[in-house]
C-alpha positions in Angstrom: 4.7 -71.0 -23.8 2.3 -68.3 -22.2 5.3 -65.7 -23.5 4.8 -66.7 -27.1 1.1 -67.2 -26.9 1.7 -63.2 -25.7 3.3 -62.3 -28.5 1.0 -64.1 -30.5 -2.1 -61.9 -29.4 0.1 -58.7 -29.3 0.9 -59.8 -32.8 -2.8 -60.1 -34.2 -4.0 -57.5 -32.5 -1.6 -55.1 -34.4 -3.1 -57.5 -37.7 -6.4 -56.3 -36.7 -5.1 -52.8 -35.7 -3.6 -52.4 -39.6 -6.6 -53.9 -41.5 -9.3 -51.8 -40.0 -6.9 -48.6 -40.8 -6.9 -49.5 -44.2 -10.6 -50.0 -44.0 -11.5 -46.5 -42.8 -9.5 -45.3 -45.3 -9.9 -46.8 -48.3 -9.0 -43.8 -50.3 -5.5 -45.4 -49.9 -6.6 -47.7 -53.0 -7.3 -51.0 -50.2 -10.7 -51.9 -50.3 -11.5 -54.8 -47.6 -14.7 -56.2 -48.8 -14.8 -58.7 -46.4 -14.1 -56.7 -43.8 -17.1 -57.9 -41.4 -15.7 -61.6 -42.0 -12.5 -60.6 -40.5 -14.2 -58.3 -37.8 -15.6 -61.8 -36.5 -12.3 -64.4 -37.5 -10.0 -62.7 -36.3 -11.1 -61.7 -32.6 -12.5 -65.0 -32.5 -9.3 -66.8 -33.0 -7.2 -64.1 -30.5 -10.0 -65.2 -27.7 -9.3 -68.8 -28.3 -5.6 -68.3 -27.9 -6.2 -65.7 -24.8 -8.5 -68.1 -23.0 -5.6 -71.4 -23.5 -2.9 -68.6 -22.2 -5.3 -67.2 -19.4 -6.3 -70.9 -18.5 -2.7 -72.2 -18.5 -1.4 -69.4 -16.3 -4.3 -69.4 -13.5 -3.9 -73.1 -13.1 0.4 -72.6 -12.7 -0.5 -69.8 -10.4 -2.7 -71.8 -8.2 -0.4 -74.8 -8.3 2.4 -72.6 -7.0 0.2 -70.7 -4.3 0.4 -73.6 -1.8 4.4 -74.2 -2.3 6.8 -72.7 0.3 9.0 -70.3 -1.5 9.9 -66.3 -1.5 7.8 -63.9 -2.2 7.7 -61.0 -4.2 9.1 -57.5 -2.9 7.8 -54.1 -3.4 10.4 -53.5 -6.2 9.1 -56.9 -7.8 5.5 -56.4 -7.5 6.0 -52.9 -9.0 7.9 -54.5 -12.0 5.3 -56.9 -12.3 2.2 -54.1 -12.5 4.6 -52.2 -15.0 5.4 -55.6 -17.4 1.4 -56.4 -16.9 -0.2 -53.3 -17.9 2.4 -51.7 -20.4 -0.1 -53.2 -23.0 -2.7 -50.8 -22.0 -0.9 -47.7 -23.1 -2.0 -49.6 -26.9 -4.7 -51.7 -26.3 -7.2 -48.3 -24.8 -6.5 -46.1 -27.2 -6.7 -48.4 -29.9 -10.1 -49.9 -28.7 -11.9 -46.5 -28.6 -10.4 -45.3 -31.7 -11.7 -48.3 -33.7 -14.9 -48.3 -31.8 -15.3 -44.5 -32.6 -14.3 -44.3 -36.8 -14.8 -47.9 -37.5 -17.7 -50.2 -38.1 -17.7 -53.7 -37.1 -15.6 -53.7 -34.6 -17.8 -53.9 -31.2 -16.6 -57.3 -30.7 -12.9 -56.4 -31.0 -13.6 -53.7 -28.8 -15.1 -56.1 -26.0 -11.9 -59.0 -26.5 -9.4 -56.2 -25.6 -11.6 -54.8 -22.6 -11.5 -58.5 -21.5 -7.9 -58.8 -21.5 -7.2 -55.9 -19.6 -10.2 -57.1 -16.9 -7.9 -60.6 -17.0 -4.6 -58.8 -16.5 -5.7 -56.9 -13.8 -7.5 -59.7 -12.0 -4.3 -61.7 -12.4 -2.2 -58.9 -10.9 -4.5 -59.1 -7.7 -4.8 -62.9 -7.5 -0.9 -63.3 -7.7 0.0 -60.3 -5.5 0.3 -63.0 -2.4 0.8 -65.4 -4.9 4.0 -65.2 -6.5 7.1 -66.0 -5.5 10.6 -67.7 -6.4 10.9 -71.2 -5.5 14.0 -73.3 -5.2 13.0 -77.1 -5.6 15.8 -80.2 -6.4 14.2 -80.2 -9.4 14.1 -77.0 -10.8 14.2 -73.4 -10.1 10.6 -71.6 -10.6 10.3 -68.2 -11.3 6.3 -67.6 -10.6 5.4 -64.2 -11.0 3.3 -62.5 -14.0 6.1 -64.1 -16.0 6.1 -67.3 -15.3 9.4 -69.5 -16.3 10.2 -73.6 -14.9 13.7 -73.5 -15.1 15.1 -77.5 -14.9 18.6 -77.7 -13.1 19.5 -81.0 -16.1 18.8 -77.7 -18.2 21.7 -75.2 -16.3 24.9 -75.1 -17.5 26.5 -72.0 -15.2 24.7 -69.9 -12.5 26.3 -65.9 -12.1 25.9 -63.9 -8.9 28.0 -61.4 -10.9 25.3 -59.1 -12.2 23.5 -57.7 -9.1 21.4 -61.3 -8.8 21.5 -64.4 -10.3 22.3 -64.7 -13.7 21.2 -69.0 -15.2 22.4 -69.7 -18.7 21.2 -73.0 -20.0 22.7 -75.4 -21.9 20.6 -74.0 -25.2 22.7 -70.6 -24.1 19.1 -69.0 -23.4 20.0 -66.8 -20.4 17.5 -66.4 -17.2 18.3 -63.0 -15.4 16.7 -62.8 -11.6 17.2 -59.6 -10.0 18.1 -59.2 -6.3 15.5 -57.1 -5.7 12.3 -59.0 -7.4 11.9 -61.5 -4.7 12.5 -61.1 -0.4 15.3 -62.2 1.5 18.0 -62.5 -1.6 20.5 -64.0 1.0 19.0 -66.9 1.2 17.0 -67.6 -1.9 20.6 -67.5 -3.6 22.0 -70.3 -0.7 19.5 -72.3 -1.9 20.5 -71.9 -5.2 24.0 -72.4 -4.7 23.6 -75.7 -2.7 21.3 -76.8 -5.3 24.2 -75.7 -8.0 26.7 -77.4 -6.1 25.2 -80.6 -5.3 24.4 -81.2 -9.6 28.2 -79.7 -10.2 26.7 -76.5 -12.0 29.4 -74.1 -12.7 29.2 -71.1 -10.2 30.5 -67.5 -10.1 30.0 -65.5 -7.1 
C-alpha cells in the first residue's frame, strides 16, 4: 500500500513538475489559464495522500518497535538512507526552480520541503526501529520499506541467491538480502522451521 501511495506522489509531483513547465513557457503554444487553480488542487490532493502514507507507516513502525526481532545492519541501514532520500536528488532542485521562475507555487514548494523533513524524521525514528521479524504468522520485513509477508501466501522460499529469496503464490517475488538485517544464521533458521513446519518448498 505505502509503495503505491509512493508512486502515486512521485507520480503527481512530476504532473505538477510538467504543468508549471509549460506555464513558464507558454511560448510553446500551452497556455494554463487556470494555472493558480491547479497550484492549489493539486498539492492539496498530494498532501492528503502523503499524510494517509506518513500516518500508515508511523503507526506499522511503532507497532513493530516493541516486537522481538533482528535488526538492521550497517549495510541495511545504509540501503535504507540511500532508498529514502534518492527522491531528494528531484524533489530540491525541482522546488527551488519552480519557486525561483514560477508564480504560484509557494505552496508546492513547502509540500515537498515537508516530505523531505518526514523522510528524514522517519529515517531517525526507525534507525532502532527496524528490523526483520519471523512470526507463525508471517514474515515482516519492517524497515523504510515496509512489506507483511503471510506464510498461507508462500509458495517456495530460496537461500540460493546470497539471502532469502520468497515467491508467493501470485508469483510476486520478495528478495531479503543477507546483509540487510544482523545475525543472517539465525534469522534464516527461523525461517526455515517456519517453512518446514507449513510444508513450504525450500532450496538451500
Amino acid at each position: 500500500m505505502n509503495f503505491f501511495l509512493n508512486l502515486l506522489i512521485n507520480a503527481l509531483i512530476l504532473v505538477f513538475a510538467i504543468v508549471s513547465f509549460f506555464y513558464h513557457n507558454y511560448d510553446y503554444g500551452w497556455e494554463i489559464y487556470f494555472f493558480k487553480e491547479i497550484s492549489f488542487f493539486l498539492p492539496a490532493v498530494i498532501f492528503v495522500i502523503w499524510v494517509f502514507k506518513s500516518y500508515s507507516r508511523l503507526k506499522k513502525l511503532n507497532i513493530f518497535k516493541s516486537q522481538e526481532g533482528y535488526k538492521l545492519s550497517k549495510s541495511g541501514w545504509k540501503k535504507a538512507i540511500f532508498n529514502e532520500t534518492l527522491p531528494f536528488y528531484f524533489y530540491i532542485p525541482l522546488a527551488i526552480m519552480l519557486l525561483t521562475y514560477v508564480n504560484h507555487t509557494s505552496l508546492f514548494f513547502v509540500l515537498l520541503l515537508l516530505i523531505i523533513l518526514e523522510n528524514i524524521f522517519f529515517l531517525m525514528l526507525g534507525r532502532n526501529s527496524f528490523k526483520i521479524l519471523i512470526t507463525s504468522q508471517s514474515i515482516i520485513i519492517a524497515h523504510n520499506r515496509q512489506h507483511l509477508i503471510f506464510w498461507s501466501n508462500v509458495k517456495s522460499i530460496s537461500f540460493q541467491y546470497g539471502g532469502a529469496m520468497v515467491i508467493l503464490k501470485n508469483n510476486k517475488q520478495f528478495y531479503i538480502s543477507d546483509l540487510d538485517f544482523l545475525n543472517f544464521n539465525k534469522w534464516k533458521d527461523d525461517i526455515k522451521s517456519q517453512a518446514l513446519t507449513k510444508e513450504i518448498y525450500l532450496e538451500d
